[in-house]
C-alpha positions as CSV (number, residue, x, y, z in Angstrom):
1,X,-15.3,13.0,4.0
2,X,-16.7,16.3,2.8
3,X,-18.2,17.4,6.3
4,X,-14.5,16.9,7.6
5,X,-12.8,18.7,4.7
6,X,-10.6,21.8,6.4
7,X,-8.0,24.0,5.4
8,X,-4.2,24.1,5.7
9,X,-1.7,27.5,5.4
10,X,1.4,27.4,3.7
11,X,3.6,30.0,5.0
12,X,6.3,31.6,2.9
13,X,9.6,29.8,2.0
14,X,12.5,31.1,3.7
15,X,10.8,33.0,6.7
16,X,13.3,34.6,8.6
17,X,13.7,36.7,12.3
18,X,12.4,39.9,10.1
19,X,9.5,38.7,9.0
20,X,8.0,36.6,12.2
21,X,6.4,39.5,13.2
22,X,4.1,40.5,10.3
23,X,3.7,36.3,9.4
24,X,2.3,36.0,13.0
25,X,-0.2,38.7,12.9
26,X,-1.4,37.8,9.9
27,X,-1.5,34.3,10.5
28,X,-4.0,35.0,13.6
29,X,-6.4,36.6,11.5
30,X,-6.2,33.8,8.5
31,X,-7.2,31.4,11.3
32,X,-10.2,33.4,12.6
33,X,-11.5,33.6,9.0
34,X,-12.1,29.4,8.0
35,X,-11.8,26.1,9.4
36,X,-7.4,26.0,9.3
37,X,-6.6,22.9,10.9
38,X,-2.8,23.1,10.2
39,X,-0.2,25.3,9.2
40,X,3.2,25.1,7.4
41,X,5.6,27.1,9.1
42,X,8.6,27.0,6.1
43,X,11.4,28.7,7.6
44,X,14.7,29.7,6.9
45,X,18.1,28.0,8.0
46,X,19.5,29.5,10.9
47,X,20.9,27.8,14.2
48,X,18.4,25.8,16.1
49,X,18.4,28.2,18.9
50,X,17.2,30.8,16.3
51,X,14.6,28.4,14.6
52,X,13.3,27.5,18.3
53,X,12.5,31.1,19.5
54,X,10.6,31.5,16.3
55,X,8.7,28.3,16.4
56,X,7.6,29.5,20.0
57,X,6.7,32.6,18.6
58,X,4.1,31.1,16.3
59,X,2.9,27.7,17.9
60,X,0.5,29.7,20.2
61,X,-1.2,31.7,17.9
62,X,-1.9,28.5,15.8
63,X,-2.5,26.6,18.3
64,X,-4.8,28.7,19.9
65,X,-7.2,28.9,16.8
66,X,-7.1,24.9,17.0
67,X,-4.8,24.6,13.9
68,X,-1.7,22.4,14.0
69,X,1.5,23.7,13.6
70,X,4.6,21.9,10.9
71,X,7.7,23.3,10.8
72,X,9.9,23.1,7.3
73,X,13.3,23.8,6.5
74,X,15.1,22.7,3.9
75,X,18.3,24.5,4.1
76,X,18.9,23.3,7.3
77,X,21.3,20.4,8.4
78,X,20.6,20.3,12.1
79,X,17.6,18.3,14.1
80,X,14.4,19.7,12.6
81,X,12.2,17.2,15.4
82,X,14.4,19.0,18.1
83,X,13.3,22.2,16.8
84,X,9.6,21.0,16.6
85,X,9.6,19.6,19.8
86,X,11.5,22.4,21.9
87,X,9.5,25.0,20.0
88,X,6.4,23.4,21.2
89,X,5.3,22.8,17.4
90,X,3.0,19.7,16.8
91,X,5.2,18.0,14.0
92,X,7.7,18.7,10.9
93,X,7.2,18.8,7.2
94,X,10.1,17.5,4.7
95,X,9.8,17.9,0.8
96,X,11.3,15.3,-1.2
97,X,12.0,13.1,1.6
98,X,15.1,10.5,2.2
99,X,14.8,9.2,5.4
100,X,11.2,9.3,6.4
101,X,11.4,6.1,8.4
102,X,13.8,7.6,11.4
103,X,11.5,10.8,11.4
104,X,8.7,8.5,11.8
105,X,10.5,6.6,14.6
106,X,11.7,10.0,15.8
107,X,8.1,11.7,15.9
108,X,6.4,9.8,19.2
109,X,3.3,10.5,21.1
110,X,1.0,12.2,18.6
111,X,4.0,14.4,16.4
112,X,2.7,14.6,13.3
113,X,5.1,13.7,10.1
114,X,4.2,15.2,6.7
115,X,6.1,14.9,3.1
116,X,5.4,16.8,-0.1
117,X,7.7,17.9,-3.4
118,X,7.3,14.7,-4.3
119,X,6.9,14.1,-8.2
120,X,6.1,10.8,-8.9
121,X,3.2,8.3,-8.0
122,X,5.5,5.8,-7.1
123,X,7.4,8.2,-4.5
124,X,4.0,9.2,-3.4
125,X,2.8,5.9,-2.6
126,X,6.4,4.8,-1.2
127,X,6.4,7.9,1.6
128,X,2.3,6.6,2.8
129,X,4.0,3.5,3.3
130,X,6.7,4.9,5.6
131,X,3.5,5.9,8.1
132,X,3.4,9.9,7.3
133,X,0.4,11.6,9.0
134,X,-0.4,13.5,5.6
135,X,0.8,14.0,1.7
136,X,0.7,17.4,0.4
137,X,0.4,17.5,-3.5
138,X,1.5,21.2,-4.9
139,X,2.7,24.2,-3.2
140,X,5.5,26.6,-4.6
141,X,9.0,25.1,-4.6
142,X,11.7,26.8,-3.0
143,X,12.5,29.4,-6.2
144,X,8.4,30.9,-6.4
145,X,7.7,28.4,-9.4
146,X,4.3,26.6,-8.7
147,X,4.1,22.7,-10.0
148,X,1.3,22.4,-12.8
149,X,-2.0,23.2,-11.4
150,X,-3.3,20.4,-13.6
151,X,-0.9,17.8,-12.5
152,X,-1.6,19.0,-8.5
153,X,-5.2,18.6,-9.5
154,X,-5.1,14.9,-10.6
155,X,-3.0,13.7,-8.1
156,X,-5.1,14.9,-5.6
157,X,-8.6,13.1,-7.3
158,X,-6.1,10.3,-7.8
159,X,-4.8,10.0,-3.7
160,X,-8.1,11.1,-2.1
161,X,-9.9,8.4,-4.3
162,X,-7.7,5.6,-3.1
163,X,-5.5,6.1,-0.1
164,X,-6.4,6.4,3.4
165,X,-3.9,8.7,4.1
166,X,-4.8,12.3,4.5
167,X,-3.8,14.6,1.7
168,X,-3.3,18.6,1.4
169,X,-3.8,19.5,-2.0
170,X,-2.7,23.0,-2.4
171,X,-4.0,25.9,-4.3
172,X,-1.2,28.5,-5.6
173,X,-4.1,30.7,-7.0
174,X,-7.7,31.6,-6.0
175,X,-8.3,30.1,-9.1
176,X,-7.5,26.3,-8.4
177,X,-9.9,26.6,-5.4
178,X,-12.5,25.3,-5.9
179,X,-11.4,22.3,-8.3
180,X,-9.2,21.0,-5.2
181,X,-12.4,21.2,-2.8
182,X,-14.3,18.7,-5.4
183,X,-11.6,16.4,-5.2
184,X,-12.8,15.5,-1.6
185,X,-8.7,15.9,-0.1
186,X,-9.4,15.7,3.5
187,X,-7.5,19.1,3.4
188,X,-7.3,22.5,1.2
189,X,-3.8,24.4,1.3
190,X,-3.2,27.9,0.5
191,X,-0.4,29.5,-0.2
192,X,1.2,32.2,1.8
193,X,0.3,34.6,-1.2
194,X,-3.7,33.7,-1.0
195,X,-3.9,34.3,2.9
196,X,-1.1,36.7,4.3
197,X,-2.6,40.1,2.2
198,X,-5.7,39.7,4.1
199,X,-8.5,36.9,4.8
200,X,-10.8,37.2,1.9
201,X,-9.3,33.9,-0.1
202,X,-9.9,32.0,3.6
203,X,-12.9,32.9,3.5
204,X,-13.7,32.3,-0.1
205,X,-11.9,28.5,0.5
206,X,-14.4,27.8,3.8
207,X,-17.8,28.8,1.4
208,X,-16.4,26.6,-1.3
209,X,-15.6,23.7,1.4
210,X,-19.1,24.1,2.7
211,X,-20.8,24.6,-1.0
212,X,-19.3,21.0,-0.9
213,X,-20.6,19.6,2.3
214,X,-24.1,20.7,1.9
């Protein structure tokens, strides 16, 4: 597991037509830096016209650096997969998750489904049941507040141990690092605050993945 360990960008909450800009310039240096394999496109609610032209606006650049693209939004009421799929993003991301069954049904030939915010082992082991693609422990909730890096930490060492279903366990500070790459999670997330200033946390993640693997 440790040769296939990678990393995973969380991109701000609430990212809106202002801010595509600067998030996708960024974002194309962040993946030149490590191994990202996926990122979390968390954006704000608008129409789905609106949330399409942004999608399109990223999914290249991600795609491009081999990284999958997921695309969150929690405010919005409409049809998220629609968004995904017209956008030409490669799956969708839900926290705290209701329904995950008709997203899975929804999601077809190769769309990825991922879950997080979710609080309690049960719920955890209830949404790898529904068939998600990956579970991502941590990551700030909607309001900046980040869960307990200790509780984040033994979920992960708890998930990666036992389940075969991929996991993101996500670092909040530069700090928590390295003590999510021992876990063994199949992937390392970093919060839009570790990545968009520049790519010297990415790069710090990728030596500690391969300190690991060697």
């Amino acid at each position: 597991m440790s040769s296939n360990q990678r990393l995973a960008l969380l991109g701000p909450h609430n990212l809106d037509a202002d801010g595509i800009d600067a998030f996708a310039a960024a974002l194309g240096a962040a993946c030149g830096a490590g191994d990202v394999a996926a990122v979390i496109l968390r954006l704000a609610a608008t129409d789905e016209r609106g949330l399409t032209a942004r999608v399109k606006q990223v999914a290249p650049i991600t795609q491009e650096a081999g990284a999958a693209l997921v695309v969150a939004c929690p405010g919005f009421t409409g049809d998220l997969v629609s968004v995904a799929t017209r956008g030409g993003a490669d799956g969708v991301h839900v926290d705290k998750p209701r329904d995950l069954k008709d997203l899975r049904d929804r999601l077809r030939d190769g769309r990825i489904l991922g879950a997080g915010g979710i609080e309690t082992k049960h719920g955890a082991m209830e949404a790898g049941e529904a068939g998600i693609d990956y579970l991502m422990f941590g990551g700030l909730y909607p309001d900046g507040v980040a869960p307990e890096a200790d509780t984040v930490l033994a979920r992960a060492e708890w998930w990666a141990e036992i389940f075969e279903t991929p996991c993101v366990a996500v670092a909040a500070t530069a700090d928590e690092i390295a003590s999510l790459v021992a876990t063994g999670a199949e992937f390392v997330g970093l919060e839009s605050a570790l990545w968009l200033p520049g790519t010297e946390t990415v790069a710090r993640a990728q030596a500690a993945i391969a300190e690991r693997a060697a």
